[in-house]
C-alpha positions in Angstrom: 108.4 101.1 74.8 109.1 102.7 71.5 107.7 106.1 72.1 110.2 106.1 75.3 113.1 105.3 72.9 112.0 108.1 70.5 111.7 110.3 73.4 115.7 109.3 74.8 116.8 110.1 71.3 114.9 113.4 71.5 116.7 114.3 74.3 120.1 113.1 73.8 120.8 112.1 70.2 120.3 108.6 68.6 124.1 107.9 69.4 123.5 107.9 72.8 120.7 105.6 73.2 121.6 102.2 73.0 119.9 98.9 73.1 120.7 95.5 72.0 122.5 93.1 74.2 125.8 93.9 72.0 125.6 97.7 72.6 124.7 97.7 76.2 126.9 94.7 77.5 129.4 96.7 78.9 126.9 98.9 81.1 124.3 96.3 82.0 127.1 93.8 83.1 128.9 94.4 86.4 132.6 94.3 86.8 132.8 91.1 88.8 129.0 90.6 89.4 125.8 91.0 88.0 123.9 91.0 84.5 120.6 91.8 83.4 118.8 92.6 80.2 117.7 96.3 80.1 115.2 98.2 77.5 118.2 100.9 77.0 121.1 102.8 78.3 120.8 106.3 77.7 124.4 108.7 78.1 122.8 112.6 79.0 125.6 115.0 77.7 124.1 118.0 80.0 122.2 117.7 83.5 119.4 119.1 81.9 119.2 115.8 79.2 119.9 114.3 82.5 116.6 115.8 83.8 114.5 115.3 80.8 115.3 111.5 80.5 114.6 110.9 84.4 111.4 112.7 83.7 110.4 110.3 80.7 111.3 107.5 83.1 108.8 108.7 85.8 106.4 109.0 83.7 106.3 105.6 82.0 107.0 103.4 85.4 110.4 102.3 84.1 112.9 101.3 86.6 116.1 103.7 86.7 119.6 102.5 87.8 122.1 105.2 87.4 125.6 104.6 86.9 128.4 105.7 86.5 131.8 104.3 85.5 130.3 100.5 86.4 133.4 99.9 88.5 131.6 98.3 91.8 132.2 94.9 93.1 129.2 93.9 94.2 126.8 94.6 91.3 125.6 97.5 92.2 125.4 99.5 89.2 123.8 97.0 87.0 120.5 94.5 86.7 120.2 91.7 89.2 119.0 88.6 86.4 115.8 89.6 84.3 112.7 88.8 87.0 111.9 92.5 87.2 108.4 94.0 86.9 109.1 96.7 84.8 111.7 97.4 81.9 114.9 98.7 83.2 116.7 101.9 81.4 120.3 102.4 82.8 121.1 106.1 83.1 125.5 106.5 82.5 126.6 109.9 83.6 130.2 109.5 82.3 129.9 112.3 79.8 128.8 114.5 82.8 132.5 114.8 83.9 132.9 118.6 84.7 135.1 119.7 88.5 134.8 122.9 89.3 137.0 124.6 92.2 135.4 126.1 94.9 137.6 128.3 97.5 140.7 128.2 96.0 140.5 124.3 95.4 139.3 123.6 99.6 136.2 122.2 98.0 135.3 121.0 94.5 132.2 120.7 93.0 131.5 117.5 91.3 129.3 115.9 88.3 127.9 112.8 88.3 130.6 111.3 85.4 133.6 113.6 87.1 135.9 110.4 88.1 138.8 110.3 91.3 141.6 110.3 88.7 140.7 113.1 87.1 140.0 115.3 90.6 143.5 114.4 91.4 144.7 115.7 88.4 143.0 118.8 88.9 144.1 119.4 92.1 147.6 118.2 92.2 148.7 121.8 90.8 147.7 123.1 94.3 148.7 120.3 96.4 145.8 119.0 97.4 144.0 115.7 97.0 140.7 113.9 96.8 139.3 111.8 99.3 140.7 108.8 97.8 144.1 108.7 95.9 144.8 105.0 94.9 142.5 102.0 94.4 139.2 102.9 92.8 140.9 105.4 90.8 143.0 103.6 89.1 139.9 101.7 87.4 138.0 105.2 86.7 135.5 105.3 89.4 133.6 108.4 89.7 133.7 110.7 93.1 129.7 110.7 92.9 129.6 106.6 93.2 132.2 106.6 96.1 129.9 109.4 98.0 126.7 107.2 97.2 128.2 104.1 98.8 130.0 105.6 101.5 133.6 104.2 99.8 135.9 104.2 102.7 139.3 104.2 100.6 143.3 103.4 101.5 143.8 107.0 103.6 143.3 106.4 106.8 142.2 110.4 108.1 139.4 110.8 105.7 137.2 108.1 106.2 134.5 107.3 104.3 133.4 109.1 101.2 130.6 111.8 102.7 128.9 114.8 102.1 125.6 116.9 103.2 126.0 119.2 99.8 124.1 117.7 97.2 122.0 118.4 94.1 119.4 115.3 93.8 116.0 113.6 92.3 113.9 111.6 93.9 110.6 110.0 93.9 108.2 110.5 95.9 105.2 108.0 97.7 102.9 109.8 95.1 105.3 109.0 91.9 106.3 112.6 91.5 109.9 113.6 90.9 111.2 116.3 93.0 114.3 117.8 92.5 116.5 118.7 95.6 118.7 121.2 96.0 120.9 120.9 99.1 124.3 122.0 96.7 124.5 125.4 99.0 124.9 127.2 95.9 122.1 129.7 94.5 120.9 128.4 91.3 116.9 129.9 91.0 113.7 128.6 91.9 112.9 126.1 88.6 114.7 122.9 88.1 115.0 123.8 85.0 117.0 127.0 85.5 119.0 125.1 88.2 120.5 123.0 85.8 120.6 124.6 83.2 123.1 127.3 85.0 124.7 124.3 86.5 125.8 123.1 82.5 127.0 126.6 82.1 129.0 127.0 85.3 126.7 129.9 85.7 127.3 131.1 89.0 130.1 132.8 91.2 131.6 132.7 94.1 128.7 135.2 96.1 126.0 132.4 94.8 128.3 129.6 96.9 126.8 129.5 100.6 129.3 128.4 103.8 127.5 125.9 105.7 129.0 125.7 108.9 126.4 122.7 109.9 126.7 120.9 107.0 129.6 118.9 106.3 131.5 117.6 103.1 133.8 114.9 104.6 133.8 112.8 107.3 135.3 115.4 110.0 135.5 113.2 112.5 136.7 110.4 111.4 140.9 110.8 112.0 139.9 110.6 116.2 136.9 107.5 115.5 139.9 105.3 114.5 142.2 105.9 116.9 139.8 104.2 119.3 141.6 101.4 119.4 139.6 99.5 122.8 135.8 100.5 121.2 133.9 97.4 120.6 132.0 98.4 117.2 134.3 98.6 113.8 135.7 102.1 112.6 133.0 102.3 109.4 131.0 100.0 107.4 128.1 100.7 105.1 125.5 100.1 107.7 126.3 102.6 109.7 123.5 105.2 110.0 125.8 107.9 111.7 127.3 108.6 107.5 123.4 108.2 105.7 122.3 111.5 104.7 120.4 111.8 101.3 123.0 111.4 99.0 125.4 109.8 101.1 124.9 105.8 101.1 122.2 106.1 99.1 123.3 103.0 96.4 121.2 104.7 93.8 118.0 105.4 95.3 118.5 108.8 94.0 119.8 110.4 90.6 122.4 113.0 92.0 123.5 115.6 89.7 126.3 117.2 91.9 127.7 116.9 95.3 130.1 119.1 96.8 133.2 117.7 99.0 136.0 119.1 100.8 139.8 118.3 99.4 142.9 117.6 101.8 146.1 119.4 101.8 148.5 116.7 100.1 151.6 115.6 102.2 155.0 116.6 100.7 157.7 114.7 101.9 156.8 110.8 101.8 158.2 107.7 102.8 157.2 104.2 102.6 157.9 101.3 105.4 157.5 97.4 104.4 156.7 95.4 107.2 156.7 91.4 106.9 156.0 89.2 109.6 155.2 85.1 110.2 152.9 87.0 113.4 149.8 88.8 113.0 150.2 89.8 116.5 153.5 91.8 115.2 151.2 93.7 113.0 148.4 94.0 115.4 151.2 95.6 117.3 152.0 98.2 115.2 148.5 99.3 114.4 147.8 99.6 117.8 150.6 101.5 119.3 150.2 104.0 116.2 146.9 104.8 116.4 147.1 105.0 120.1 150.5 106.6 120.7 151.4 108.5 117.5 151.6 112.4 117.3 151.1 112.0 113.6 148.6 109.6 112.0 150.1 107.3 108.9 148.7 108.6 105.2 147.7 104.6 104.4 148.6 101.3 105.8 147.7 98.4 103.7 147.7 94.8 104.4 147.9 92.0 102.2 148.7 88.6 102.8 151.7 86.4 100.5 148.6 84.7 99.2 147.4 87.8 97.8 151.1 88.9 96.7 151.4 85.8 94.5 147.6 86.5 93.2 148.7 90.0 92.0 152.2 89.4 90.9 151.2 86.7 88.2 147.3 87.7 87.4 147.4 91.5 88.1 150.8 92.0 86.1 149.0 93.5 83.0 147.2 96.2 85.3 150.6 96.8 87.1 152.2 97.2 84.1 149.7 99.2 82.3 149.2 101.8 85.1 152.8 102.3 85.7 153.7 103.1 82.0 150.7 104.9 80.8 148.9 105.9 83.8 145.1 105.6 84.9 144.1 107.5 82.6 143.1 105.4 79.9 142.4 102.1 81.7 138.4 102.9 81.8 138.8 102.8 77.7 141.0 100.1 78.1 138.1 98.1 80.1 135.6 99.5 77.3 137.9 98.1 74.4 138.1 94.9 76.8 134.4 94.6 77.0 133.5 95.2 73.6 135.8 92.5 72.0 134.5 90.0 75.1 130.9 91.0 73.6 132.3 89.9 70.1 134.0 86.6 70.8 131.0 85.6 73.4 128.6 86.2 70.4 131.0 83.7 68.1 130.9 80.8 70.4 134.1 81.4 71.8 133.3 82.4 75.3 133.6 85.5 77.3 137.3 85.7 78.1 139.2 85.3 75.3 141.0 88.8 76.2 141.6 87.3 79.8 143.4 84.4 78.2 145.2 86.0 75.8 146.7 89.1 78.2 147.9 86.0 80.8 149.5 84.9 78.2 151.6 87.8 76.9 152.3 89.2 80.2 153.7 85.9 81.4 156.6 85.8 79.0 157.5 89.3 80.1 160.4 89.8 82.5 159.6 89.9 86.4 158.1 93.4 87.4 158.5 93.5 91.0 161.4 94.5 93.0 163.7 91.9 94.5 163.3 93.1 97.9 159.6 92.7 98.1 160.2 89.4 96.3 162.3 88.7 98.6 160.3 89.9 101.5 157.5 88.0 100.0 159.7 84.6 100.3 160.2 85.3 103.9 157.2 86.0 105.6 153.3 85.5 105.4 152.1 89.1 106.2 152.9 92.3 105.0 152.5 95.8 105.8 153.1 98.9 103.8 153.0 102.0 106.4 152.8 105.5 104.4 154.3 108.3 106.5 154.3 111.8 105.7 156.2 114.5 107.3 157.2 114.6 110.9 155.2 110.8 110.9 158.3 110.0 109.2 160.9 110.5 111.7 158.6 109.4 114.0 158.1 106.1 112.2 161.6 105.5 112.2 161.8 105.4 115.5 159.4 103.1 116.4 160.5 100.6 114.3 163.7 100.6 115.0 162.7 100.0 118.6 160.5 97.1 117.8 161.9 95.3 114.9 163.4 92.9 113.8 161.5 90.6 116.1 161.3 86.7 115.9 158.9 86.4 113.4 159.2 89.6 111.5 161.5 92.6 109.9 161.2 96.1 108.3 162.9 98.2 105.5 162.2 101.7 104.2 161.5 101.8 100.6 163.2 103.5 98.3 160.9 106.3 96.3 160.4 103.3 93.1 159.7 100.4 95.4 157.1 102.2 97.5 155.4 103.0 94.5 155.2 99.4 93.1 154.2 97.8 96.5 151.4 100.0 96.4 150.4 99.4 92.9 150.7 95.5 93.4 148.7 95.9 96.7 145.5 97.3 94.2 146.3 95.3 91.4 145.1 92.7 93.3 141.3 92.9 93.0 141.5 92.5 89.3 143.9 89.8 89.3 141.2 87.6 91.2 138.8 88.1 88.5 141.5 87.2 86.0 142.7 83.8 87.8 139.2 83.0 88.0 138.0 83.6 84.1 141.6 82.0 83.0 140.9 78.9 85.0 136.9 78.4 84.8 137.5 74.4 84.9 139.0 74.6 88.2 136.9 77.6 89.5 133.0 77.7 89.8 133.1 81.3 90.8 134.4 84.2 93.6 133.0 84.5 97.4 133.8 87.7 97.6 134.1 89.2 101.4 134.5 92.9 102.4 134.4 93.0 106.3 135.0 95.6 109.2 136.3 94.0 112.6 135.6 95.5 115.5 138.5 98.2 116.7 139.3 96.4 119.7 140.0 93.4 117.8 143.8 91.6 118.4 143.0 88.1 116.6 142.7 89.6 113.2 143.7 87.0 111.2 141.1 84.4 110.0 141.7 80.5 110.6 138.8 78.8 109.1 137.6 75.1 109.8 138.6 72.3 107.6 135.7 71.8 106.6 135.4 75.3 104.8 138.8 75.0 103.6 138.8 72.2 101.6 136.3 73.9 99.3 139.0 76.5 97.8 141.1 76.8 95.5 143.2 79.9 96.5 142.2 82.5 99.3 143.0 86.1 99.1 143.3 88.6 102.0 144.2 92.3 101.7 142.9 95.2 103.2 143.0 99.0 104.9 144.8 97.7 107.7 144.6 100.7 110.1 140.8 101.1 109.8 140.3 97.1 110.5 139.0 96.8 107.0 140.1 93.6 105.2 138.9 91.7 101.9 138.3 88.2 101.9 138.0 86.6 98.8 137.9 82.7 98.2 138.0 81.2 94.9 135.4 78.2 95.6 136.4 74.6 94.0 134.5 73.8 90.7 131.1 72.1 91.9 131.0 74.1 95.5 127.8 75.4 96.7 128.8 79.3 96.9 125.5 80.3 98.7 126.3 77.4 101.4 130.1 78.1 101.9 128.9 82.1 101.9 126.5 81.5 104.8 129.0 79.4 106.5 131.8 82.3 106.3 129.3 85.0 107.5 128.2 82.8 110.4 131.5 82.7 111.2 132.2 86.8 111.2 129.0 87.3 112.8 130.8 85.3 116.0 133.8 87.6 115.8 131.7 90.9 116.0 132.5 92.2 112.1 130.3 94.3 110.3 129.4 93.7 106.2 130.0 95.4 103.7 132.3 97.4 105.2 133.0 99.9 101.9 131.6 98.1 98.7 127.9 98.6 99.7 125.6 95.6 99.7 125.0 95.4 95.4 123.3 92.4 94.9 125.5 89.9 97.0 124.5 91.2 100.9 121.2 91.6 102.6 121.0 95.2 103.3 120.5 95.8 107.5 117.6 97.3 108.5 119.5 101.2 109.1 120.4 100.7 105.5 116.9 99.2 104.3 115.1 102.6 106.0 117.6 105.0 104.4 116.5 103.2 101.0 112.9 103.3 101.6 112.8 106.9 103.1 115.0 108.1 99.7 112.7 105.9 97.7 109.1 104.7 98.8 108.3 103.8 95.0 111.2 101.4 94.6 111.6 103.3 91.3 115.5 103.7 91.4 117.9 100.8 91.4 115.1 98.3 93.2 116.4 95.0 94.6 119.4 96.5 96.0 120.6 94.5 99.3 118.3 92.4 98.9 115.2 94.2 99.1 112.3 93.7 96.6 112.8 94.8 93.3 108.8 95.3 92.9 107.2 98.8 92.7 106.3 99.0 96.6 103.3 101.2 95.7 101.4 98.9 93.6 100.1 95.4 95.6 99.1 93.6 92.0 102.3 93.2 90.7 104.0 90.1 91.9 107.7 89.4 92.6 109.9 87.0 93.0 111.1 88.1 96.5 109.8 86.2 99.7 107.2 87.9 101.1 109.4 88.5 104.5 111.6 90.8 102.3 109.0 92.5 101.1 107.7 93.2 104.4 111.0 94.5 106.2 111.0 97.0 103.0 107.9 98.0 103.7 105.1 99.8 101.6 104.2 103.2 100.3 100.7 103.0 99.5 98.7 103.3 96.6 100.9 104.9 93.5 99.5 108.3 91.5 98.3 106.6 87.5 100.6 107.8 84.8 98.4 110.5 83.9 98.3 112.2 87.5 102.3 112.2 87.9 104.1 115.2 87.8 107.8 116.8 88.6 108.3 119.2 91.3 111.0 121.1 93.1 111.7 121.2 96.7 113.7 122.2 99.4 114.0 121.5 102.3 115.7 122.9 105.8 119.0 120.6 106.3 119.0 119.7 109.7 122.3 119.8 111.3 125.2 117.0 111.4 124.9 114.3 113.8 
């Protein structure tokens, strides 16, 4: 593999290429899950670099995983163990960050490194806003990896992260690359040329296209979720109706730009709490809302007091460091993080010294909550944080002044500096189940991590498990995009519990109440990818040359039959086959285009 190495450095510079388990820890391992030993990870500065290293790939049957900022929950992103058949070289598109402003800001178009905190940024000056505004963005995820696994996000109109623009290579059955240019923007005839104009910013205004057919966003999404009696959940990642090309595609494609539509941000805000001892309270609200209401919330997140205790103690650190020095440096923060873990794993002294050491600090420091979520966090189990905007405000009000208090449950409206750290404690909590997990590894063997859809119809939302699951955890954490009947379940499992048993217990059990899964993480490597998903993989990818093993799936070259794997033979055969792969020497790169058909 040296001549590919001399070739990466070629292309990008030797600072860019990096191998050794030191230098590409921080890319090869997954944020929560996953780890793998890869031959390099190469860091293109230009989509032309981007090209030429995708090329080199092709050519010597390596396997490609592109990534971006590594900031998925399920693995995704990164090597699944080391039982590959071929080497694995780990593309990382971060220095590819460019937004450019299409129509006055109502569309952007994005590279593959641009991230969701930096869109907002951009776009904030003309009062507008991304798909997504808080969660993902506050740990540096990139717009491109919310579009390729259909992210859903906290805002309840824009639905999952789509798009029919996009800029894209792919593999074909006979090993050649193609490159794909559905952007709608005129860039020539030669892949070359096409992105070579696209580094510049070489083109205008009269080289952008308006396709009416094609969408950028989910369009439809704001009157799917308002369907409160339909049987079938409001999104998850199985669902075919949001797979086009780029769009769910988990990597089985290198995308070089996509473009997406941006929202007109609301002005005037205001922030309900809502705490109840009664789901059905809750269920209450969401229904009569999204069934009743002239004006659909912004966001309505759920979390449970479970998940308010997880946060307050373990996700204090991100709380604090978000709220005094924004989001803008946390993805360096993570890198500084990851490098020292590297370090102190290397000296014997395990993995999570920083985890140890932050838990510490943060927990002499003075509470950081206010005392009337504290307070409301004493008081009841569940709690709801409604976001209005603009007439929805008044209109809000009302309602709950007509319906609360109840028995079980109360309201207030939060003042402008509470709202804003209920909803940064509500997405602090994701890290702050890693953290309790990496400070305590003698009384945790390790996270089942849940991220479900219920049905919309549903009105028993709450879990209640058997006592024969619960006994295996240590703490439980629920939280979730309430509106949109998305929830995350994650268990911390009891050191010495058999994760793969107690995980097939708790999907047996969701299967029974109708929910789909993933609903917005994408499968990684923790789900088994359903077969809508597995043909959208295989039809992008017939090779298995990009991000193989994915859902589940093999993570063999599907056009060779003499290389082994260590996938049942089942899984192999509900992937399918491509037939015999072109030899090295016949391989080739090609551009295409194609028609786009219209939006189902």
């Amino acid at each position: 593999m040296q001549p590919l190495l001399s070739k990466f450095q070629q292309f990008v510079g030797h600072r860019h290429v990096l191998v050794g388990d030191r230098q590409t820890r921080r890319f090869r391992k997954g944020y929560r899950f996953g780890d793998g030993k890869v031959l390099a990870v190469v860091r293109p500065g230009t989509l032309l670099e981007q090209w030429r290293v995708l090329q080199a790939c092709v050519e010597a049957d390596v396997i490609v995983i592109c990534q971006a900022a590594n900031t998925g929950l399920t693995g995704g992103s990164t090597p699944d163990g080391n039982d590959y058949d071929r080497p694995i070289v780990i593309i990382n598109t971060l220095r590819l960050d460019r937004i450019d402003l299409l129509s006055e800001g109502r569309q952007v178009l994005c590279l593959p490194g641009a991230t969701l905190d930096k869109l907002e940024k951009r776009l904030r000056p003309l009062g507008r806003e991304p798909h997504s505004v808080i969660g993902s963005s506050c740990i540096g995820a990139s717009v491109i990896g919310g579009v390729c696994n259909n992210s859903g996000g906290s805002l309840i109109r824009r639905g999952p992260a789509y798009t029919q623009l996009a800029l894209f290579a792919q593999v074909d059955a006979q090993g050649i690359l193609h490159l794909v240019n559905h952007l709608g923007v005129e860039l020539g005839a030669v892949p070359e040329t096409i992105l070579a104009r696209l580094d510049k910013g070489d083109y205008t205004a009269a080289d952008v296209r308006e396709e009416g057919n094609q969408w950028a966003s989910d369009r439809g999404y704001h009157d799917h979720v308002r369907e409160v009696d339909a049987p079938t959940p409001a999104r998850f990642n199985a669902d075919p109706r949001r797979h086009y090309e780029a769009s769910g595609s988990a990597g089985k494609v290198a995308v070089f730009a996509l473009r997406l539509d941006t929202f007109e941000a609301d002005l005037d805000i205001a922030v309900f709490y809502i705490g109840s001892n009664d789901p059905s309270d809750l269920a209450m609200v969401r229904r009569d809302i999204l069934s009743g209401f002239t004006n659909m919330p912004i966001a309505g997140e759920y979390m449970h007091r479970g998940a308010y205790d997880l946060s307050q103690r373990y996700g204090k650190d991100l709380f604090l460091f978000v709220k005094h020095l924004g989001t803008d440096n946390v993805p360096k923060a993570y890198a500084v993080k990851s490098w020292f873990d590297g370090l102190t794993e290397k000296l014997g002294m395990g993995g999570h010294v920083t985890d140890r050491l932050l838990q510490a600090v943060v927990g002499v420091l003075p509470e950081h909550l206010p005392a009337r979520l504290n307070d409301y966090r004493d008081r009841y189990e569940h709690h709801l944080m409604l976001r209005m905007g603009g007439e929805g405000i008044a209109e809000a009000r009302a309602y709950l002044a007509r319906h609360f208090p109840t028995q079980a449950g109360a309201y207030f409206e939060c003042t402008e500096e509470e709202g804003k750290c209920a909803y940064l404690n509500r997405f602090a909590i994701g890290g702050s189940v890693v953290r309790f997990r990496d400070v305590h590894p003698d009384e945790v063997e390790d996270i089942v991590a849940l991220d479900i859809a219920l049905p919309r119809n549903t009105v028993d939302w709450f879990e209640t498990l058997p006592a024969e699951l619960e006994q295996h955890f240590v703490r439980k954490m629920y939280c979730g995009h309430f509106f949109c009947h998305v929830l995350h379940q994650e268990y911390l499992v009891r050191r010495g519990g058999d994760l793969h048993a107690i995980e097939a217990a708790m999907l047996k059990l969701l299967d029974a109440r109708g929910a789909e899964y993933p609903a917005e993480h994408n499968v990684g490597h923790l789900y088994d990818a359903k077969p809508a998903l597995r043909d959208h993989y295989r039809q992008l990818d017939p090779t298995n040359s990009f991000n193989p093993g994915i859902g589940k799936t093999p993570a063999r070259n599907t056009g060779r039959r003499d290389i082994e794997t260590s996938r049942s033979p089942a899984q192999i055969d509900a992937y399918g086959t491509a037939g015999p792969r072109l030899s090295t020497a016949n391989k080739g790169v090609a551009l295409r285009f194609q028609k786009p058909r219209d939006n189902r």
